[in-house]
N, C-alpha and C positions, 0 to 999 in steps of 0.2 A: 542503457545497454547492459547487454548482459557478461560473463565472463567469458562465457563461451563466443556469446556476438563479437567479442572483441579477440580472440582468438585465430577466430576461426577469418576475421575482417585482414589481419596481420599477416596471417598465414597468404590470403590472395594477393595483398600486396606485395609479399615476397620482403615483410618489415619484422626484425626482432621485435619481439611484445615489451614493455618496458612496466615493470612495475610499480612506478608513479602514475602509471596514467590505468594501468588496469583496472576495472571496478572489483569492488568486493565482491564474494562469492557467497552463497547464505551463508558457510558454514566459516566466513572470515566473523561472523555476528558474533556479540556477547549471545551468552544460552539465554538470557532474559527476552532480547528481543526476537530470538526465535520462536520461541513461546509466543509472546505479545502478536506475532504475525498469523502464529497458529490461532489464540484464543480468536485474535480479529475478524479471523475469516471464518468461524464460528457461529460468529455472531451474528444475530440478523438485522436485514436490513430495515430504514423505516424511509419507504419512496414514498409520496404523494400525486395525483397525476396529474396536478396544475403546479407545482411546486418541484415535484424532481425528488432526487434524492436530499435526505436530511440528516444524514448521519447512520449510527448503529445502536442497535437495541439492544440495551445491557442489565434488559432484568435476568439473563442469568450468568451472569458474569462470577460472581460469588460460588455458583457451581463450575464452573471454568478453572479457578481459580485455587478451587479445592482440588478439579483432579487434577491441575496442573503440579500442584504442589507451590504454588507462588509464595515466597517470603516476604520478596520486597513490592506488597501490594502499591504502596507510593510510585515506584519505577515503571512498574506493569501501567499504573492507568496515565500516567506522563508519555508515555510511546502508545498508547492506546488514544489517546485524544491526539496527536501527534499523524497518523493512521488516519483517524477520523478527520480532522482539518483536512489535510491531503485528499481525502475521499470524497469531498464536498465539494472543496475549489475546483477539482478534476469535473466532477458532475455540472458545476454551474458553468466552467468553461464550454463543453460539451453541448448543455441545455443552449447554450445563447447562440454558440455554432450555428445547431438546428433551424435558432429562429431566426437569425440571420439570414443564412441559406432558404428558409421558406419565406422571406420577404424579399428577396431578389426575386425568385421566379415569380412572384405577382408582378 
């Protein structure tokens, strides 16, 4: 949920928002992981089409990296593989959905 989702969810409730339960906003982010979100989505993808999605493609990452101005390359590829896990398990959940749901209608 987003900041605003949760806002704007408060506001129909007729509920004060409460700032322990608010989610973060991007700009509540360290600037490193805003970056990381940006180089991520950058980057491309490697799907296969029996297999699904596989992660991200980071032969140009070093140029990402360079116009980003990154210092602390260690941090940048710790939330970058971070991103990517997430992006995967996302993808296989999704993939098994499908097959799930296409073996019930048999």
């Amino acid at each position: 949920m987003t900041q605003e989702r949760y806002l704007k969810m408060c506001e129909q409730m007729g509920k004060e928002p409460d700032e322990e339960e608010m989610p973060p906003s991007l700009n509540d982010l360290p600037e490193i992981v805003i970056i990381a979100l940006e180089i991520f989505s950058c980057l491309g993808d490697r799907i296969y089409p029996e297999i699904g999605y596989t992660g991200k493609d980071f032969t140009n990452l070093d140029t990402y990296i360079n116009i980003y101005g990154v210092e602390n390359k260690e941090l940048l590829l710790e939330i970058l593989n971070i991103l990517e896990s997430r992006a995967i398990e996302l993808s296989r959940k999704q993939l098994k959905a499908e097959r799930d749901k296409l073996k019930r209608k048999k």
